[in-house]
N, C-alpha and C positions, 0 to 999 in steps of 0.2 A: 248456367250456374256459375258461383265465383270460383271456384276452383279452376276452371276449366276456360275462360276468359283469360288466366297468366301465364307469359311463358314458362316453360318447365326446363331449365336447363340444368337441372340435379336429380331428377326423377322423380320416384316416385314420392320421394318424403317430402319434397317441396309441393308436390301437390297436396298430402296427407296433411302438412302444416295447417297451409292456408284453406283446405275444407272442414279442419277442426277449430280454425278462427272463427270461419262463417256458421258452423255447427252450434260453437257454445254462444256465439251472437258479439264475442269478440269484433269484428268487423264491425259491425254496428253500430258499437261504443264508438271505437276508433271513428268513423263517419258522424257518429252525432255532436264528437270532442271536435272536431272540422266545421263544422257546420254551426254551433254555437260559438266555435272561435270568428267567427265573419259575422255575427247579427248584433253585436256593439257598434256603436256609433263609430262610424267610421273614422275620426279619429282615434277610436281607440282598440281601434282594429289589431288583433292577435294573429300573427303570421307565425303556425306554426308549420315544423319538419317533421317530417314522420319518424325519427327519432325519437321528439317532441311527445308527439302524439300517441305511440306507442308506450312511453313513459308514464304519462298520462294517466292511461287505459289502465293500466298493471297499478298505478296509484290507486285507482280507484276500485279496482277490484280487492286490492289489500285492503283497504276503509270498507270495503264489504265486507270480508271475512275477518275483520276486527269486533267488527256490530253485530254479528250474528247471534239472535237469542232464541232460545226455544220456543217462546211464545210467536217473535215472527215467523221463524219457521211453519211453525203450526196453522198461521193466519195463510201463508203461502199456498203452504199443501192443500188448506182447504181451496181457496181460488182455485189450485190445477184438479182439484178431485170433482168440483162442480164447474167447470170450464167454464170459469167467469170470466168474462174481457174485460169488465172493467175497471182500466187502469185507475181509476179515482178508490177503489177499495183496497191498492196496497198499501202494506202498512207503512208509513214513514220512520226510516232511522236517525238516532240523533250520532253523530259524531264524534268520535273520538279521536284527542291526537295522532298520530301516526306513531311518534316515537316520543315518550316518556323521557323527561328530561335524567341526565345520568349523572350524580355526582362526579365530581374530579376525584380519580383513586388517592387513600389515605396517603400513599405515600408521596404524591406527587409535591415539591417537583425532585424532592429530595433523592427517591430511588426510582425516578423517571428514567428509560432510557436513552443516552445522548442522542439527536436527530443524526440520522447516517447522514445527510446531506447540508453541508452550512450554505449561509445566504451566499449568493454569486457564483453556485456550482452551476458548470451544466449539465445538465441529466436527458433522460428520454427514457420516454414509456416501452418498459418491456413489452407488452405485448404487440408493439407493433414492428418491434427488433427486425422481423423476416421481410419486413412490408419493405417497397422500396419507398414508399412516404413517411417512412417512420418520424414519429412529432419528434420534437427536440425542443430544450426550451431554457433557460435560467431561472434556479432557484432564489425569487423575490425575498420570501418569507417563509417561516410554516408556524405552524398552529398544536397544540396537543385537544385529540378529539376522538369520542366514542365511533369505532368502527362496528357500526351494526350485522355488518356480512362477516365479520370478523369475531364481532362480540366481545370486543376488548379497546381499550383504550391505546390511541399510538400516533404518529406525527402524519400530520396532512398538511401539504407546500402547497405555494402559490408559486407557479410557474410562467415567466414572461414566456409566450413559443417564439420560437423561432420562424417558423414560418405562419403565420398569422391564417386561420380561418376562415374566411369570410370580415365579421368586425370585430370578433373575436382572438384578444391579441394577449390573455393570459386564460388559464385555466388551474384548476384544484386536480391534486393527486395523493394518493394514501401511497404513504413511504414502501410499503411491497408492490406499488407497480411503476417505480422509477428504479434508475441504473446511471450511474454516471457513466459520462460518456466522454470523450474528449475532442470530437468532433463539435463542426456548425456553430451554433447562434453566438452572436456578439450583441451587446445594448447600441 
């Protein structure tokens, strides 16, 4: 069973996680987003990370419960009530954006709040403050933009890092997860 294949070095909830990955068929997703990432033409082969791919998966279950209508639902239930297999009799969903595009607030930029952080700062991401790799980076740029997890509009920087990623040598941040710092990076 896939629970029971990984190591367990947190107990029981790391098992409980990943057997209700494999339970809701999460895994699956995750495997078939892997798997249809490799069957393009090898030049144009998508090498993803399980970050990546994780991301993915949760995209695309939100685009599921975006689309959901009573009538699928209904076509659904029937399939599971007469234990139909055939895949060729679900019903197809059409697609809708993920997120609605957001007017820029009335007030902007007039009673916008000043970016706490100007170009050339150096900052670092709180939450990796305890880590001893904690990112570090210089403030390139920022942007004013709809934070969805937030639900309000507010400043998101382009950050040179400081120590570079992999080929990954800037990254995006929303202004409550930076901290200026006065340590590290130089251009």
């Amino acid at each position: 069973m896939f629970a029971q294949s990984i190591p367990n070095p947190c107990g029981d909830r790391y098992r409980d996680y990943h057997q209700a990955l494999h339970n809701f068929k999460v895994a699956e997703l995750i495997d078939a987003i892997r798997h249809l990432s490799t069957l393009d033409s090898e030049e144009e082969s998508i090498c993803l990370n399980e970050a990546e791919l994780e991301s993915l998966a949760a995209l695309l279950i939100q685009q599921l419960a975006l689309n959901l209508h009573s009538q699928t639902i209904a076509q659904y239930l029937w399939i599971l009530r007469d234990d139909i297999k055939a895949i060729a009799d679900l019903p197809i969903f059409e697609l809708k954006p993920l997120q609605p595009f957001k007017d820029l607030p009335k007030q902007f930029p007039k009673q916008t709040p000043v970016p706490r952080f100007a170009d050339g700062a150096t900052v670092r991401w709180i939450l990796l403050r305890e880590s001893s790799k904690a990112q570090d980076g210089i403030i390139l740029g920022h942007f004013y933009a709809y934070a969805r997890h937030i639900r309000q509009w507010t400043w998101k920087y382009l950050v040179w890092l400081g120590q570079p990623v992999g080929q990954v040598v800037a990254d995006t941040a929303w202004e409550d997860d930076l901290e200026a710092w006065k340590g590290g990076t130089e251009l």
